[in-house]
C-alpha positions in Angstrom: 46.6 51.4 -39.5 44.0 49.2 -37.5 40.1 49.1 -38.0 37.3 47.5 -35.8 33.8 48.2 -36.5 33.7 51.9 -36.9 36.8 52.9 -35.5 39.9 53.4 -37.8 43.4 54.3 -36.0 46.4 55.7 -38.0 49.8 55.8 -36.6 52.3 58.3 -38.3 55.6 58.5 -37.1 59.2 59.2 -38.1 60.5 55.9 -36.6 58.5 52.2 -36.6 55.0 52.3 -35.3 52.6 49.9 -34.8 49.0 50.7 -34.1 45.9 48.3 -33.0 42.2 48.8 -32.3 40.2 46.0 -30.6 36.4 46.0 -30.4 35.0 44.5 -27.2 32.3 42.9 -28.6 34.7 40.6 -31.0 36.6 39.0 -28.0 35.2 36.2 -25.9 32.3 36.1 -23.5 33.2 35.7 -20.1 33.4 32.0 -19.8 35.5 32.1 -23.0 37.7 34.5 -22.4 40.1 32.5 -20.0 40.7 30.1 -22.4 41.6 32.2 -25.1 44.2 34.3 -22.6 45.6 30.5 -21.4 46.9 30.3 -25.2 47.8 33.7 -26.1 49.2 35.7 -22.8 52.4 35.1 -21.4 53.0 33.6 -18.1 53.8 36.8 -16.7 50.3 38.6 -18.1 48.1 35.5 -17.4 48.9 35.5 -14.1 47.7 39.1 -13.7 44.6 38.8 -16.1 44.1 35.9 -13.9 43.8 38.2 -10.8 41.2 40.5 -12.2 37.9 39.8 -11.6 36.0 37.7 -14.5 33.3 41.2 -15.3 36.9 42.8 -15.9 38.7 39.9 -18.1 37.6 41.3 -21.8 38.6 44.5 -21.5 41.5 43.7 -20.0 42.5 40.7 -22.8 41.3 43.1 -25.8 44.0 45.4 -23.9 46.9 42.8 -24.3 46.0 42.1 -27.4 45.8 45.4 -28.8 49.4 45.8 -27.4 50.6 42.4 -28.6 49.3 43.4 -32.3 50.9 46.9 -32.3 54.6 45.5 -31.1 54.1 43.2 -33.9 53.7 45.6 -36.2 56.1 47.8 -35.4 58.5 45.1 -35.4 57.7 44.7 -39.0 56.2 41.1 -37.5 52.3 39.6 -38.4 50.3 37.0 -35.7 51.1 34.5 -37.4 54.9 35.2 -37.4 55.2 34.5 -33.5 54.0 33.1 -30.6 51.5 35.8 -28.8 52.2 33.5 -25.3 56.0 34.7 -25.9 54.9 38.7 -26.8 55.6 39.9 -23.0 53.2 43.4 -23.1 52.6 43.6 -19.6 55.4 46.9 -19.1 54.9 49.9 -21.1 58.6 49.5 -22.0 60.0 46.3 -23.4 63.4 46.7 -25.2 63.4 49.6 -27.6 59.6 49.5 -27.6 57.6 51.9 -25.9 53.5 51.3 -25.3 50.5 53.8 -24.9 47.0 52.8 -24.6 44.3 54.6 -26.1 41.4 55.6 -24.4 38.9 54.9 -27.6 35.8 54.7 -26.4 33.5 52.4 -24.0 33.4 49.9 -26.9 37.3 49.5 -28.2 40.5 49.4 -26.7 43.9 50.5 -29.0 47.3 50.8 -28.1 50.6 52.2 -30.3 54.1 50.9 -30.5 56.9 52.8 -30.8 60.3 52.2 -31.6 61.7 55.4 -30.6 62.1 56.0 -26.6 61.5 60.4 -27.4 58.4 60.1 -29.2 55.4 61.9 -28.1 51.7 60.6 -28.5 49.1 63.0 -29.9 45.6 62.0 -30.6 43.5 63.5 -32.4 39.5 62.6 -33.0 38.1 63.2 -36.4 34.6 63.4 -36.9 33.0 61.2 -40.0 
């Protein structure tokens, strides 16, 4: 389960699952943002993020992040338990892990980690 602002995302799955929900408005203005992806992307992903133009760099961060947080998870793992420079989310397949990004909304960015490569991803909107 993740929650930002408004938004609340439950995974359910027969396997390990990690899910993450990441509001834009909580990461780093523009000229902070680089500085904060210097200490938590990999060398791989920086480079990348890097590339992008700076109007593009939050989303894009909030993206990795949202990734980082639900490998974690379904790794049975916390942030503080590991280096997010050495979480490599870049592929949508690292090891046994499988990533999806979810379209939330203009606002929030969430992903889902699964440790089963035959799972499918529904989603499913509920209204408050």
């Amino acid at each position: 389960m993740s929650q930002s602002d408004d938004v609340i995302l439950i995974a359910v799955a027969s396997a390990a699952v990690g899910v993450d929900v990441e509001g834009l408005d909580a990461v780093a203005g523009d000229g902070h943002v680089a500085d904060v992806a210097e200490m938590t992307l990999s060398p791989r992903e920086l480079d990348r993020f890097l590339a992008l133009p700076p109007a593009d760099r939050r989303r894009a961060w909030a993206r990795s992040f949202a990734r980082k947080e639900a490998t974690l998870k379904s790794r049975g793992l916390g942030l503080g338990d590991v280096a997010l420079s050495e979480v490599d989310v870049l592929d949508d397949r690292t090891g046994a892990t499988t990533l999806v990004d979810l379209k939330v909304d203009d606002d929030h960015v969430g992903a889902v980690a699964l440790r089963n490569p035959k799972a499918l991803v529904r989603w499913k909107e509920l209204a408050t």
